[in-house]
N, C-alpha and C positions, 0 to 999 in steps of 0.2 A: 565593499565596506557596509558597514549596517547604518539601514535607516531611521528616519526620526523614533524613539520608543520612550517610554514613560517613564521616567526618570526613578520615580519611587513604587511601581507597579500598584494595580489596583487600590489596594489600600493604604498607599505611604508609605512611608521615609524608613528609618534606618535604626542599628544597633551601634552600642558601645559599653562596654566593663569594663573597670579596675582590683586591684587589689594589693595586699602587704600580707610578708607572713614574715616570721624568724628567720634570720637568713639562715645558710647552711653553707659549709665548707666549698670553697672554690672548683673548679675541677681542677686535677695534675695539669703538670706543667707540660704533659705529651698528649694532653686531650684532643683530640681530633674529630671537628663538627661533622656532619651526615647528610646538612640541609644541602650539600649540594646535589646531592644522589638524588634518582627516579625513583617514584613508588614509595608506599611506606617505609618511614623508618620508628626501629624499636629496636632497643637491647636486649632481650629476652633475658630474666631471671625468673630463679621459682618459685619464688612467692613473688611476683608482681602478674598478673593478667596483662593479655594484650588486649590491644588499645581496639574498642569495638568497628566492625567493617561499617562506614557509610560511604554516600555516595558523592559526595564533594569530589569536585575535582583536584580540590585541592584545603589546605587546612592544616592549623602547630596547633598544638595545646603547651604552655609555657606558665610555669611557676614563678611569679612575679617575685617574689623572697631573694629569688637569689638568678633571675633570670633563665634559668635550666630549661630548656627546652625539653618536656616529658615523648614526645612521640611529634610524628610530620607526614604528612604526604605532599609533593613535589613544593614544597615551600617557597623555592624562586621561580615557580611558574609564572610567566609574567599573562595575567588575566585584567579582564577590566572590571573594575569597584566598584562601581552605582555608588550610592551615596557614602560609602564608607570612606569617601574621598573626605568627605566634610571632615573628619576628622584631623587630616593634614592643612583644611580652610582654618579650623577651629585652633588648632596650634602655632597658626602663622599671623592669623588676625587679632585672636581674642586677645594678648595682652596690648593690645592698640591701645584701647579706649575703653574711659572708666565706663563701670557698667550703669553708672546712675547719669550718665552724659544724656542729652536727647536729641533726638532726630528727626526732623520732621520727612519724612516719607516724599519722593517730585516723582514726576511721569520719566524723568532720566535714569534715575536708579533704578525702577522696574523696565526698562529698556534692553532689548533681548534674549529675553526670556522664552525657551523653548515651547513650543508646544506642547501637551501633556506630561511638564514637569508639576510637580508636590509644589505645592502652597500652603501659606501657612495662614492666608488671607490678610495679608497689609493694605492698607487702603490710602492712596495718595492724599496730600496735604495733611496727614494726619498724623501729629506726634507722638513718637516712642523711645521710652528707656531703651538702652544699650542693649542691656539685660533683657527685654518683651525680643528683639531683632535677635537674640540667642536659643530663646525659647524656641522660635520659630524655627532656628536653622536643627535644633538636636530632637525636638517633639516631635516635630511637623516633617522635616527635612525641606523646609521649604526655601526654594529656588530664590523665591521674591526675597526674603530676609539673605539669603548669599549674595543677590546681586546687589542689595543695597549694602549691605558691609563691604563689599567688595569696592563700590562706588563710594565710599568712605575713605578706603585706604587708599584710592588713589586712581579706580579702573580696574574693567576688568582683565586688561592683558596684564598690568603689572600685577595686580595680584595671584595672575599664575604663575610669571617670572619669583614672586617671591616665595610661595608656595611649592615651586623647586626647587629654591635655594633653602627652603625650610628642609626638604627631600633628601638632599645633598647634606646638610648640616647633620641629619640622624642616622645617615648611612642606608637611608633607603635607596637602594642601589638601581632597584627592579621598577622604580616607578616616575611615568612619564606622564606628567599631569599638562590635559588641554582644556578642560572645561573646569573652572575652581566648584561647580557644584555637583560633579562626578556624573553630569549626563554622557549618555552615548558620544563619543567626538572619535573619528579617525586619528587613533595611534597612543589615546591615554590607554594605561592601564600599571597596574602595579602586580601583588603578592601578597601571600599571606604573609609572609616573615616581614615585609614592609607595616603591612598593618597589623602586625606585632607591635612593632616600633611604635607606632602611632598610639595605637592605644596607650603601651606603656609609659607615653612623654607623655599622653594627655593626665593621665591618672598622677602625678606626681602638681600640677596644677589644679588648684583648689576649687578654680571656676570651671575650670573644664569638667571637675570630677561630680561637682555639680550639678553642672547642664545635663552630662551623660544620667545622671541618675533618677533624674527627675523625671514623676508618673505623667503629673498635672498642671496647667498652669494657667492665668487668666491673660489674654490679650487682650489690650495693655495690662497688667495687671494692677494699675490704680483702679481700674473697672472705667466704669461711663456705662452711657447707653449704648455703645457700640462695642462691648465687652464680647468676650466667647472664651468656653474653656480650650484649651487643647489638650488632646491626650498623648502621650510617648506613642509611636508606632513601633515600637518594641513591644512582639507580644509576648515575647520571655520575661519581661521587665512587670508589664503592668497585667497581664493573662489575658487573654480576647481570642477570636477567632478560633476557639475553639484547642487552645495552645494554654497548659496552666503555668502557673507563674514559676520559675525557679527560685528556690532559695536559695536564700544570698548573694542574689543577682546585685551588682552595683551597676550595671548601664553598660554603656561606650554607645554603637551604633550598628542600624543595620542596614541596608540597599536592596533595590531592584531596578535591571532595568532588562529589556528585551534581549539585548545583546549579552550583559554579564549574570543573568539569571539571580539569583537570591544571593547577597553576600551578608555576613555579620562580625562583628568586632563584641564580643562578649564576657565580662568581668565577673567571677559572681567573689566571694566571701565566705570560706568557713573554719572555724576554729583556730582563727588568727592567719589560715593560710589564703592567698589570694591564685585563682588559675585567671588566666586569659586565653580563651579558642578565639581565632579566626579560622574562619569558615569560608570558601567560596565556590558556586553556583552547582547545587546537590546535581543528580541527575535521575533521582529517582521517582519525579513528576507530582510528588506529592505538594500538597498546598501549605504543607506544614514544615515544610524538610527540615530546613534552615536552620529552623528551630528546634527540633526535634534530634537532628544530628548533632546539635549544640548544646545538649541537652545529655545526650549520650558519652559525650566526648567529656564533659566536661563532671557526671558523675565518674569516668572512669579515673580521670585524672589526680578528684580527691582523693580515690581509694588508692592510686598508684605513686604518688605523689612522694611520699616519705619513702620508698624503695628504690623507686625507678632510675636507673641510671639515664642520664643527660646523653643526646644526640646535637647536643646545640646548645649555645648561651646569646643568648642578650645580650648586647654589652650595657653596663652601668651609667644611667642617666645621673647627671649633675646639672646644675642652673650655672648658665653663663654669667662670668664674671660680672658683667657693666649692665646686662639686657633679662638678666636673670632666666631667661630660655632654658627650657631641658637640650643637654646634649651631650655624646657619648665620655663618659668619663675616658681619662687618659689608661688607666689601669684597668682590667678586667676585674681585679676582686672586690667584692660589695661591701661598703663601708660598715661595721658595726657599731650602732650608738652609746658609749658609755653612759651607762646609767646606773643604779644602784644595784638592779637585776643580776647585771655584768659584773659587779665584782663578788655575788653573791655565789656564782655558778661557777667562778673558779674553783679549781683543784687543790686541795688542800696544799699541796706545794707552793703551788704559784702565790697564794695569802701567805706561808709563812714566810716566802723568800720575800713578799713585798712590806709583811712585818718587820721582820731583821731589819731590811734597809731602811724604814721608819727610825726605830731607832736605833741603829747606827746617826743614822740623819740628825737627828734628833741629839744625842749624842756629843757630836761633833758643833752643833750650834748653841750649845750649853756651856762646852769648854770654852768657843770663842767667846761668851757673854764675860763669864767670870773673867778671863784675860783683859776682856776690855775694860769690867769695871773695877780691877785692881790697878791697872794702867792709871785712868783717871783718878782714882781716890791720891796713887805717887803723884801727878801732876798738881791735885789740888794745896796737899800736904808743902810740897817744896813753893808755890806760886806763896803758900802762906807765908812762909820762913822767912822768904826772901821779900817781901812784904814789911814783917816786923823790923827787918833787920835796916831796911831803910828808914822805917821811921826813926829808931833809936840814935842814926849818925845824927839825920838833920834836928835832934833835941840839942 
């Protein structure tokens, strides 16, 4: 099994994207997924290009709109995460506690803490917003801000117990979580189609879509003399090392560690359409890969996007009834929001047949009206008569 290694590799922590687009037509009812299969998958047609060669051992690219999975290589390969775990910490924890709550930092909640894991630099007896211990865990990927939310909700074994009941609730099927801060641990590991999943729960949450997205941020961020900025270690997100920035990057996360090589969970934004690539551990040695095959994957996908036939769906995230949590809707097809848009985009038919029945409708509660106020005018008429007609005996 593999030994101690750096939780977030030389230079830190992790990625994560979202996105939205218009949805689009469900697949048939005999659509048949491909994520199980070895090796690439792709439907070939001819006007859509195939999906460019990288060196990931594994990796989906998926159309958030409507869950579609555009293209996969072995997508239930069960590999290990590096930090992209946090985003299953971040789903399970973050609607715990309000994010302006504070916390004053003990020497028990930085309490085993691996060696050469990502820090975000928390400094004991020293209090922090909900919100500054968030920063920490999606900028930084830092260990110290996991182990202290973790030691919030209760410990760190329960919060991997709950953190696979979070697993189990979104139908991440492929992933065994042992360490909540996605260090190296004997027998975690998950999938890119998992952290699919992950990203896509997180992006449907407002703070999560947040945290993910954000460049920069001040620890604590009231400031003080002990202030410091932190930067996102996404350098798709915020451009560094040599790596420029993607447009319409919206975040999620990225990892490193010795054992599962470069992983990322990547969101980006364009022209109302949202992709999602996970990525994990290139093989092509480069310092950039990660990002760079993340990069390639996810130009191909806008350009394929509106063609490409589905090898795979998502299923349909909805917020639990009592707990408001993301979790797989009952139905596979994607709800579409009636709005003014929607009724404008109908087909001349479907407006005039829903004219007619207007007024028919309409119609129909005009005739009840006059029924009823001729009803009452004969009630009024006779309550009269018979009125008069008593007064005139008792004269």
């Amino acid at each position: 099994m593999p030994g101690p290694a750096a939780a977030d590799g030389p230079h830190g922590i992790d990625d994560l994207r979202a996105g939205a687009h218009a949805a689009e037509p469900a697949e048939p009812a005999d659509f048949e997924s491909r994520l199980d299969r070895r090796g690439v998958q792709f439907l070939p047609r001819p006007d859509v290009p195939e999906p460019p060669e990288v060196s990931a051992l594994s990796w989906m690219v998926t159309d958030l709109a409507d869950g579609k999975v555009l293209a996969a290589k072995d997508a239930h390969r069960p590999l290990p995460p590096a930090s992209t775990l946090k985003t299953l910490f971040a789903l399970t924890v973050l609607p715990k506690f309000s994010q302006g709550a504070v916390h004053t930092v003990s020497l028990e909640d930085l309490a085993g803490i691996e060696a050469g894991s990502s820090l975000a630099g928390l400094k004991e007896d020293m209090p922090y917003q909900v919100a500054d211990l968030w920063h920490g865990v999606f900028l930084s990927s830092g260990s110290d801000a996991v182990h202290t939310l973790a030691s919030m909700n209760g410990g760190w074994r329960k919060t991997i117990d709950d953190m696979q009941e979070t697993a189990r609730r979104l139908g991440a099927r492929d992933t065994r979580v042992e360490s909540a801060d996605g260090f190296d641990t004997p027998g975690q590991v998950s999938s890119a189609y998992d952290l699919s999943l992950f990203g896509q729960a997180g992006l449907t949450d407002p703070d999560f879509a947040h945290f993910a997205s954000t460049k920069w941020a001040e620890l604590p961020q009231d400031g003080g003399p002990d202030a410091f900025t932190l930067q996102n270690t996404n350098r798709l997100l915020v451009g560094s090392h040599g790596v420029r920035p993607y447009d319409g990057l919206i975040g999620v996360k990225n990892g490193y560690t010795t054992h599962a090589g470069n992983t990322l969970i990547a969101a980006a934004r364009r022209n109302g359409r949202t992709l999602l690539v996970t990525l994990m551990n290139p093989q092509s040695g480069g310092r950039n890969a990660v990002y760079e095959e993340t990069r390639d994957l996810l130009d191909w996908g806008f350009d394929a996007a509106p063609r490409a036939a589905a090898v795979g769906v998502l299923p349909t995230m909805e917020p639990a009834e009592h707990t408001g949590e993301p979790r797989p809707a009952a139905h596979r097809p994607r709800p579409v929001p009636l709005h003014k848009a929607g009724v404008a985009a109908q087909p001349d038919g479907a407006r005039f047949t829903r004219y007619r029945w207007f007024l028919s409708a309409a119609g129909a509660v005009g005739i009840i009206a006059v029924a009823g106020l001729g009803t009452a005018l004969w009630r009024r008429r006779r309550t009269l008569r018979e009125s008069r007609s008593g007064e005139s005996e008792s004269a």
